[in-house]
ZATOR-477698 format. One record per residue (C-alpha): residue in three letters; z, y, x. Coordinates in steps of 0.25 Angstrom, whole numbers, padded with zeros to 4 digits, always signed. Layout:
REM ZATOR-477698
ALAZYX/...
END
This chain:
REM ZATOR-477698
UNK-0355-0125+0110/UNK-0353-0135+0099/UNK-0352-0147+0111/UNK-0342-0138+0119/UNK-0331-0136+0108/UNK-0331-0150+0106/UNK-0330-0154+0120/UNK-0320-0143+0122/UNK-0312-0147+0110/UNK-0299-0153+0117/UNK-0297-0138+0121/UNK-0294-0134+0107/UNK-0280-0144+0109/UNK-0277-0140+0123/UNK-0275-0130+0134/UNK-0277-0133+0149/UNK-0277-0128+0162/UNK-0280-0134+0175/UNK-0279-0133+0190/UNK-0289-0128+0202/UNK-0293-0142+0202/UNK-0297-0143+0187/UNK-0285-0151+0185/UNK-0277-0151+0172/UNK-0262-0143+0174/UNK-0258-0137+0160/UNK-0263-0145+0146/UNK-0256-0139+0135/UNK-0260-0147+0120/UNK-0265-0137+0108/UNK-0261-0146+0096/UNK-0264-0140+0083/UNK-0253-0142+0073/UNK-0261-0149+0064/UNK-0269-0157+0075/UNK-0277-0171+0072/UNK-0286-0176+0081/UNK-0295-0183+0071/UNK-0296-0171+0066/UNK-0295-0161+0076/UNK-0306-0168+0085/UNK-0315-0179+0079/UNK-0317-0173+0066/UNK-0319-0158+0074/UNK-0329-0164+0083/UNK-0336-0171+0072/UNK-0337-0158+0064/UNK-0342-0152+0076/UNK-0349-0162+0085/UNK-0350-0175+0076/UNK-0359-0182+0084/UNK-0352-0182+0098/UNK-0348-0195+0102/UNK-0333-0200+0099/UNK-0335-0213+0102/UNK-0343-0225+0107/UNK-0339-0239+0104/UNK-0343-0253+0107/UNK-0336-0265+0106/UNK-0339-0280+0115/UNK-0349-0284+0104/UNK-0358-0276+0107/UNK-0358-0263+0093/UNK-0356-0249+0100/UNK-0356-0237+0092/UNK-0353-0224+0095/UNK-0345-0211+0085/UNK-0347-0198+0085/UNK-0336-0189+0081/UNK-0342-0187+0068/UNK-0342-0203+0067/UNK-0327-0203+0069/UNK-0323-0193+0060/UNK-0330-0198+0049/UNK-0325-0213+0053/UNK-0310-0208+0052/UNK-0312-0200+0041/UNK-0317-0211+0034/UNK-0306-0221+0040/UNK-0295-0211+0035/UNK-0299-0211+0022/UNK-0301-0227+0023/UNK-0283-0226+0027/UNK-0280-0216+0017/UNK-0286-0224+0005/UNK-0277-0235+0010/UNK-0266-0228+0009/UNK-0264-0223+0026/UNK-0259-0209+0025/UNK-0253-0198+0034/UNK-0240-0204+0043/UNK-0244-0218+0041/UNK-0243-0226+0052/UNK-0257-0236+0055/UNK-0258-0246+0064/UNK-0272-0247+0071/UNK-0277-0260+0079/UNK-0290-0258+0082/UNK-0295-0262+0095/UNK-0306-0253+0100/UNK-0312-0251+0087/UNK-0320-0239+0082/UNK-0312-0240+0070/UNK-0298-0234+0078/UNK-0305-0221+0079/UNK-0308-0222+0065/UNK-0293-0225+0062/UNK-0287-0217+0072/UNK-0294-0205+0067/UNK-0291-0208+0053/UNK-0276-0211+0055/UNK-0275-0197+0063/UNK-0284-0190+0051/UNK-0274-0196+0040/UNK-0261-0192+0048/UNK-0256-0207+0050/UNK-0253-0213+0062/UNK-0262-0223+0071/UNK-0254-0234+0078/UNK-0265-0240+0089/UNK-0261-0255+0089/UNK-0268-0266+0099/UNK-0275-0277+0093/UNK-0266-0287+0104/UNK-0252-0285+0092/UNK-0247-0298+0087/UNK-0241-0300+0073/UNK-0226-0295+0080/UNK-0234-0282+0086/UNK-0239-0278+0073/UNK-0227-0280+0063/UNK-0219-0272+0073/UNK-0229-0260+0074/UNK-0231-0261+0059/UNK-0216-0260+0057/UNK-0212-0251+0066/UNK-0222-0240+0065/UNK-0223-0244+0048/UNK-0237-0247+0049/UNK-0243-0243+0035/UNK-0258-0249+0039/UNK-0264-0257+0051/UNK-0281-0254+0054/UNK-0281-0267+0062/UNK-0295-0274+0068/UNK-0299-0288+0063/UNK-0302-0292+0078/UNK-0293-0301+0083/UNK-0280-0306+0077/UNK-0271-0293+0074/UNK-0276-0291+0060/UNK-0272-0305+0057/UNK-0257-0301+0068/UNK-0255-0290+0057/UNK-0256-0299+0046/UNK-0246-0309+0051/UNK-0238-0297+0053/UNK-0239-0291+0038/UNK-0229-0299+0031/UNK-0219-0294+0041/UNK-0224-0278+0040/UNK-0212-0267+0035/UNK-0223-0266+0022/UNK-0238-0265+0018/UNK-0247-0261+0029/UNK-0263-0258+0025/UNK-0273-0265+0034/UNK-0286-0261+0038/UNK-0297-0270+0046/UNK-0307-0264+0056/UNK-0318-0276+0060/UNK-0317-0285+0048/UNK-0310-0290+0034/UNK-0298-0296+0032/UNK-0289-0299+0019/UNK-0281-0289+0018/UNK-0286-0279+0025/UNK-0294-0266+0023/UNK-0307-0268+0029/UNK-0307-0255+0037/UNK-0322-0253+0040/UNK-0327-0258+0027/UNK-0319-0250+0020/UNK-0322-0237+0028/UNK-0337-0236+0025/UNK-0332-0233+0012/UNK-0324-0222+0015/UNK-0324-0207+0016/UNK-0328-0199+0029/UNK-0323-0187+0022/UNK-0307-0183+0024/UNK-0300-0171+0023/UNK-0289-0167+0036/UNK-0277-0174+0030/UNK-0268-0161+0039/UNK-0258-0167+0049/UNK-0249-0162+0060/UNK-0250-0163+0077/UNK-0238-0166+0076/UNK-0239-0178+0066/UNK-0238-0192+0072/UNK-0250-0198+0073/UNK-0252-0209+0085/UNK-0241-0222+0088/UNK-0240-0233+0097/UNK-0234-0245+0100/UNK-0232-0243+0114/UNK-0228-0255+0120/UNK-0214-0254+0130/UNK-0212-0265+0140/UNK-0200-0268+0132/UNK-0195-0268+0117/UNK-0206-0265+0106/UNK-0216-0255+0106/UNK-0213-0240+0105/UNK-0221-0233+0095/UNK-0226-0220+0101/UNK-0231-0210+0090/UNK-0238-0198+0093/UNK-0244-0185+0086/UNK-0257-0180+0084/UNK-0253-0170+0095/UNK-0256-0182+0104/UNK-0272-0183+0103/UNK-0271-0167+0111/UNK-0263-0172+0121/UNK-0275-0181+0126/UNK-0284-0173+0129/UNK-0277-0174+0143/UNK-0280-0186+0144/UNK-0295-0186+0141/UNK-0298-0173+0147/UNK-0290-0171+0158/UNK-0288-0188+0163/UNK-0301-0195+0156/UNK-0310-0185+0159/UNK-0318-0186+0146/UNK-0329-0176+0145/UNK-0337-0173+0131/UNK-0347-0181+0126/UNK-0340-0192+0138/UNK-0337-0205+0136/UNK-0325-0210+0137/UNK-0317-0224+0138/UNK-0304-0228+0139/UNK-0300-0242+0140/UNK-0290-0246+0131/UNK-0289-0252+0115/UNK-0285-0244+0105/UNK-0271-0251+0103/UNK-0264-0242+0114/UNK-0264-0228+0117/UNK-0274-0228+0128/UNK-0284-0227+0117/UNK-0282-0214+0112/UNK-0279-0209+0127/UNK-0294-0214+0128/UNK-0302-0216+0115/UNK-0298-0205+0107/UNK-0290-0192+0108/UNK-0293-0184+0121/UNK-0307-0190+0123/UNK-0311-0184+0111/UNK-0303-0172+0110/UNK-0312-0171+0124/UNK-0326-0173+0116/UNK-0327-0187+0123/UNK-0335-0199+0118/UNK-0324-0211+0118/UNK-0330-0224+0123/UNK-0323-0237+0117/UNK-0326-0251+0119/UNK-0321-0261+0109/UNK-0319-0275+0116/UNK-0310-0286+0114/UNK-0309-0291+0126/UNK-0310-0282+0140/UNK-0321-0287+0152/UNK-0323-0276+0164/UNK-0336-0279+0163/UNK-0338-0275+0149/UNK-0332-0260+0151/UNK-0337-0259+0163/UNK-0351-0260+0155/UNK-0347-0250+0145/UNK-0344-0239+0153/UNK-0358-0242+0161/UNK-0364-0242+0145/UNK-0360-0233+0139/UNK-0357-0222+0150/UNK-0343-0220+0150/UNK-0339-0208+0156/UNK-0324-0209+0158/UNK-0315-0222+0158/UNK-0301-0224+0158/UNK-0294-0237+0160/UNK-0283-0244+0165/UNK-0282-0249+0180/UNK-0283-0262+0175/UNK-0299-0258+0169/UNK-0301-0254+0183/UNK-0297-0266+0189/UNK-0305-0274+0180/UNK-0317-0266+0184/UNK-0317-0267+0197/UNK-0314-0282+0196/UNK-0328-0282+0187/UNK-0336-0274+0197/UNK-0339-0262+0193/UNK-0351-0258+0203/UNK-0359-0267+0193/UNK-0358-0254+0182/UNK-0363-0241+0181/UNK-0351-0233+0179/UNK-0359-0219+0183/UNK-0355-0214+0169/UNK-0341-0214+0172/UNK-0336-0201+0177/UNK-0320-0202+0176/UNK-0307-0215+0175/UNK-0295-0213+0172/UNK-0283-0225+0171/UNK-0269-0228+0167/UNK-0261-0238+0162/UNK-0258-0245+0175/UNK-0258-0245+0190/UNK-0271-0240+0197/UNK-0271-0246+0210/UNK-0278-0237+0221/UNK-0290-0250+0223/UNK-0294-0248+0209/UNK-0295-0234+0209/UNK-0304-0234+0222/UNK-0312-0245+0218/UNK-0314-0238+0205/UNK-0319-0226+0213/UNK-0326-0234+0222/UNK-0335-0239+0209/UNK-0336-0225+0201/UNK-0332-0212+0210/UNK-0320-0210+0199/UNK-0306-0211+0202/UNK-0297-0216+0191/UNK-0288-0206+0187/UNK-0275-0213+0182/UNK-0267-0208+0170/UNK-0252-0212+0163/UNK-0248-0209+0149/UNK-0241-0217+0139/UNK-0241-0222+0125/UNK-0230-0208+0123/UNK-0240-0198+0128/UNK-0252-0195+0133/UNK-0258-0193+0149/UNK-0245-0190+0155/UNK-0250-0190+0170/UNK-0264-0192+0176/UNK-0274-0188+0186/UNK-0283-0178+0179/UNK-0295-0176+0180/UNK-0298-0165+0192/UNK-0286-0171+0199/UNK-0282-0182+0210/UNK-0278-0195+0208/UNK-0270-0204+0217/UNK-0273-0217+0214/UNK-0263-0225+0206/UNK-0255-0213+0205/UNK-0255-0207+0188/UNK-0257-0194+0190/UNK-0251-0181+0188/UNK-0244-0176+0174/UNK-0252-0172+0164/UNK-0250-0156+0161/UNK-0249-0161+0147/UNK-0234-0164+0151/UNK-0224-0161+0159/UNK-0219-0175+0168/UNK-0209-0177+0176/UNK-0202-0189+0182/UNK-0187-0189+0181/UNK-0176-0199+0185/UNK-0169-0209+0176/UNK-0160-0195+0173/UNK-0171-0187+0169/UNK-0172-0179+0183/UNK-0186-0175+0189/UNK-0187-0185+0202/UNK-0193-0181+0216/UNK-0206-0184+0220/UNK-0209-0198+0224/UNK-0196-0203+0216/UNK-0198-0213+0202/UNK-0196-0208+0190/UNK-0199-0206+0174/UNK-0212-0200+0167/UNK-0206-0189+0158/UNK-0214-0178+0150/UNK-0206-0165+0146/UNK-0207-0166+0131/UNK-0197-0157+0122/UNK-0204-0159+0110/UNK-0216-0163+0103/UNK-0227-0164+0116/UNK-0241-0167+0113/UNK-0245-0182+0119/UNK-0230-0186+0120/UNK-0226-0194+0107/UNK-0220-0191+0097/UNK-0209-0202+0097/UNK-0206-0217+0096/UNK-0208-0218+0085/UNK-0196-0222+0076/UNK-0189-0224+0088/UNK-0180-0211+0091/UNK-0170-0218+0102/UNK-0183-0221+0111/UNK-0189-0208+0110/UNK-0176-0202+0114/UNK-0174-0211+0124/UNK-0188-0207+0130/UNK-0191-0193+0125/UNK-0178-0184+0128/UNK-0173-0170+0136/UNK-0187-0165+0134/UNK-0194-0177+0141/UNK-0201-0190+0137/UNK-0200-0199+0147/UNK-0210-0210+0148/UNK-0203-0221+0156/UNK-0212-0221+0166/UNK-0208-0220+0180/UNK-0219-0214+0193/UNK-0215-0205+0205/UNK-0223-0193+0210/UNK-0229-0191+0223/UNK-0229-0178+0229/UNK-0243-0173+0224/UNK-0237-0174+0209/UNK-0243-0188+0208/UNK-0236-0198+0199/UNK-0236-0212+0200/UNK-0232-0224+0192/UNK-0219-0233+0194/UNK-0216-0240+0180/UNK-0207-0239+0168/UNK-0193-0235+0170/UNK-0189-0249+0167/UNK-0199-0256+0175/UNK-0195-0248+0189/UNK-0189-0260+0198/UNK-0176-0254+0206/UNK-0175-0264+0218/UNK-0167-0263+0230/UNK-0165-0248+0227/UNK-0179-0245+0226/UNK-0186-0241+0212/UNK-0199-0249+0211/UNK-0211-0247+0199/UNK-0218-0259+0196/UNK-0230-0251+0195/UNK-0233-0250+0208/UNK-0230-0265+0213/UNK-0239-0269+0201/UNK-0252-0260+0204/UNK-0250-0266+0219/UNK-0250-0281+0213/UNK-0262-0278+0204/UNK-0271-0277+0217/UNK-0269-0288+0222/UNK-0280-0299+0217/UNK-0271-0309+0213/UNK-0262-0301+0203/UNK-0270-0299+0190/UNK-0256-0293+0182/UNK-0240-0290+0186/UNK-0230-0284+0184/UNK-0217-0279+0193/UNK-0203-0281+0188/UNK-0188-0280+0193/UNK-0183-0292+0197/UNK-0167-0296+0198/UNK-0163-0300+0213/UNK-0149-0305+0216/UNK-0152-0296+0230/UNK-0160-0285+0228/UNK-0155-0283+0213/UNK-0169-0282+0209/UNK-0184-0287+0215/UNK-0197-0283+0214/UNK-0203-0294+0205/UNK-0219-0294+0201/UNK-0224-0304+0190/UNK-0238-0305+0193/UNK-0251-0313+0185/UNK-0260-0319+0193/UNK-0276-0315+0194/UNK-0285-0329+0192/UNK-0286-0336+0206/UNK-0272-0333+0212/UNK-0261-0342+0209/UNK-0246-0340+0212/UNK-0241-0343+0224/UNK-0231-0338+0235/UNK-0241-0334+0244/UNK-0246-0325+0234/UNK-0232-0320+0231/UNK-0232-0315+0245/UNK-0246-0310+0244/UNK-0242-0301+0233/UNK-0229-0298+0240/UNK-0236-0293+0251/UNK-0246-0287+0245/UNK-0236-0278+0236/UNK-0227-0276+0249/UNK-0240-0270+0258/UNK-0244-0262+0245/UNK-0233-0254+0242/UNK-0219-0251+0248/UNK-0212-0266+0251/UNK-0200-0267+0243/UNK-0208-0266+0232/UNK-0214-0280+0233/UNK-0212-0290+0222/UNK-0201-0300+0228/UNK-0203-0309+0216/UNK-0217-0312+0212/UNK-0218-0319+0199/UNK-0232-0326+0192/UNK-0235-0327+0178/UNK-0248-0328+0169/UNK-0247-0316+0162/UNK-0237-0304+0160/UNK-0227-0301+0148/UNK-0234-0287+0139/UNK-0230-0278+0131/UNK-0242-0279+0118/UNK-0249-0266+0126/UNK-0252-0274+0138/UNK-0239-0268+0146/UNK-0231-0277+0156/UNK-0217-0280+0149/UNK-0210-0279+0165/UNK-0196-0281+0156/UNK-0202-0294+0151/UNK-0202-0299+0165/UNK-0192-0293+0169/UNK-0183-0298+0159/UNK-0188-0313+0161/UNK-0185-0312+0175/UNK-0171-0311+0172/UNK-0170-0325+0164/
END
């Protein structure tokens, strides 16, 4: 009775429905006003249950070690109390750059415990990344790892902070820093619920645009619920599973993946804590340790199937998922080919949670992202705000008149953008697709990346995921061009695989390949080679950047 009330716990913060075929089609979130997932979930399992498995961790050196629940709420009541002496306190805003250590779920916890609010951070920031986060979200303290060189980026950057910033180190000593796991065996795995609201803010990112600086996205505690979508109805976790998402902790994949829904579902979280990644090393650790679902992006895929992936046992695997990029129909039938499991593609954003997907019990369409989530109401709208017809391009918009669980909360400190994307009872994304007859949606690009040539409208997205599989392309990206005829050309910047070398025959090659792919006159006219392409600090390809040195 005990194991079924904790497996069944994500029905206490929800109500659902579903179709003949077992498919989700209404989701309504139960948030309690004074909601707190720490709280609310890991210290009620670990009350309860508090030796079921949260976590089990290993890094590329080699130590593994596994949590129970009752491991990690004793480990963030202990790393709360480590904060609170040091002065965190409710509001606060703490900036966490922790790889994939085991420490984030120590600190994340803790921060969501106390009331102040976690800002995930990548290891890759420069000295500039971190003055302007600091200054901009007014950065009180900074839990940073001594791996690599951003303690010492956070350093260079103190002189130019707004004020005094407390620092903690997870993985070693350092002057001036608060050494974060000695100074935790002394403390406390006793605190009292310090009482908050759902409604309080509780998550930000820097979400990285392809143009100006990063938007910080905050979110309330309202947030956790909303994911329950996403690892009951897209993962497919089960209790007592074990689950892996691939991504660091820096962006908000992580907590799609390593922590809300997955154990609001009774799940086991799976993380592996490398420095750098080798196909053949995950591929191995999904055959170890018996991973039971995955989620990745196409790019993972690829790389696997490069690897080989008939050399590993895989039988534990019983369901993928992926986003993030295009999903070209070869993958998604080798994949299938290798495991009997069709990847199940998924979209959301920094701003919300799973927005559109193919859900468990349904049918994908290769390549295609689904259907809307019955968390929200989508529609796609013209540039005037008008619903278009089926097969027509237009905007990702979510009905929102007010405070909507899994949407944010606001730019923060930036009113005129959150007008600008959040008005008339919608929040619109900036994301542009069409949608077939069967209700599918399909991805185009960013309303500022849709190339209008020769009075067609053209999304990179497309052109690119058909570049991709070609074996010479290894990245590229698809632009506008200006063209003294056509007003503007399809233009492709493409990086090279090792082997292949630039060359007009390969131009046409590629040309052709594009032409006999998809419709025509949506080849690249212009085929441009570089060694790598312009990013955003989140790995994104800055088109404006090429776009823009196009025009010199």
């Amino acid at each position: 009775m005990e194991q079924q009330r904790m497996d069944l716990l994500y029905q206490r913060f929800c109500q659902e429905e579903f179709d003949k075929n077992g498919v989700l089609c209404k989701f309504r979130p139960v948030v309690p006003e004074d909601f707190n997932f720490a709280y609310d979930c890991v210290d009620y399992i670990a009350r309860h249950q508090p030796d079921r498995r949260a976590m089990v961790w290993c890094d590329d050196l080699g130590h593994q070690r596994t949590f129970t629940f009752g491991d990690m709420s004793r480990y963030s009541n202990m790393t709360a109390n480590l904060l609170l002496q040091n002065g965190v306190k409710r509001g606060d805003m703490v900036m966490v750059i922790l790889k994939r250590h085991y420490q984030f779920w120590f600190t994340i916890l803790a921060l969501h415990k106390i009331g102040a609010v976690i800002i995930p951070a990548t290891n890759l920031l420069t000295k500039k990344d971190v003055v302007y986060r600091v200054n901009a979200a007014r950065v009180s303290a900074i839990v940073c790892t001594a791996d690599g060189e951003v303690s010492q980026a956070v350093e260079d950057g103190e002189p130019e902070f707004y004020g005094p910033v407390q620092k903690f180190l997870v993985h070693g000593g350092r002057e001036g820093w608060l050494d974060f796991d000695r100074e935790l065996e002394s403390c406390s795995p006793v605190l009292e619920r310090i009482p908050n609201k759902a409604s309080d803010p509780m998550l930000l990112y820097f979400s990285s645009g392809t143009t100006g600086y990063p938007k910080m996205v905050i979110h309330d505690h309202s947030y956790a619920i909303a994911h329950i979508v996403t690892a009951r109805h897209w993962h497919n976790v089960v209790p007592d599973g074990l689950h892996l998402t691939v991504a660091d902790t820096g962006w908000g994949k992580a907590v799609w993946g390593k922590l809300y829904g997955q154990w609001l579902c009774g799940a086991g979280v799976f993380v592996y804590d490398y420095t750098k990644f080798a196909p053949k090393d995950l591929l191995q650790k999904i055959q170890q340790y018996r991973i039971t679902t995955f989620c990745a992006p196409p790019t993972i895929y690829r790389f696997f199937i490069k690897e080989g992936m008939e050399g590993y046992d895989l039988s534990s695997l019983t369901y993928a998922t992926t986003a993030g990029e295009a999903l070209n129909p070869e993958v998604y039938n080798r994949f299938l080919d290798y495991t009997g499991l069709r990847l199940m593609e998924g979209f959301g954003q920094t701003e919300t949670v799973l927005s559109l997907a193919n859900l468990v019990n349904s049918t994908p369409k290769p390549g295609s992202m689904g259907k809307p989530s019955p968390l929200y109401q989508v529609e796609v709208v013209d540039s005037e705000g008008v619903p278009v017809s089926t097969g027509e391009v237009g905007e990702i918009v979510i009905r929102a008149d007010g405070p909507t669980p899994g949407l944010l909360m606001e730019y923060y400190q930036d009113p005129e953008r959150t007008k600008e994307a959040w008005h008339d009872g919608w929040y619109h994304t900036g994301d542009t697709v069409w949608q077939d007859e069967d209700g599918y949606f399909w991805y185009v690009g960013r309303t500022d990346d849709v190339i209008k040539a020769s009075g067609y409208r053209i999304g990179p997205f497309e052109i690119e995921s058909v570049l991709m599989e070609h074996p010479a392309v290894l990245e590229c990206a698809v632009t506008g061009a200006p063209d003294p005829i056509r007003g503007t050309v399809v233009k492709a910047t493409i990086v090279l695989m090792k082997g292949y070398q630039p060359t007009p025959e390969l131009t046409k090659e590629l040309q052709d390949y594009v032409k006999h792919q998809t419709a025509p006159y949506k080849y690249p006219r212009i085929v441009e080679y570089v060694e790598e392409l312009p990013k955003t600090i989140s790995g994104k390809i800055r088109r404006v950047a090429i776009r823009e040195k196009g025009k010199q």
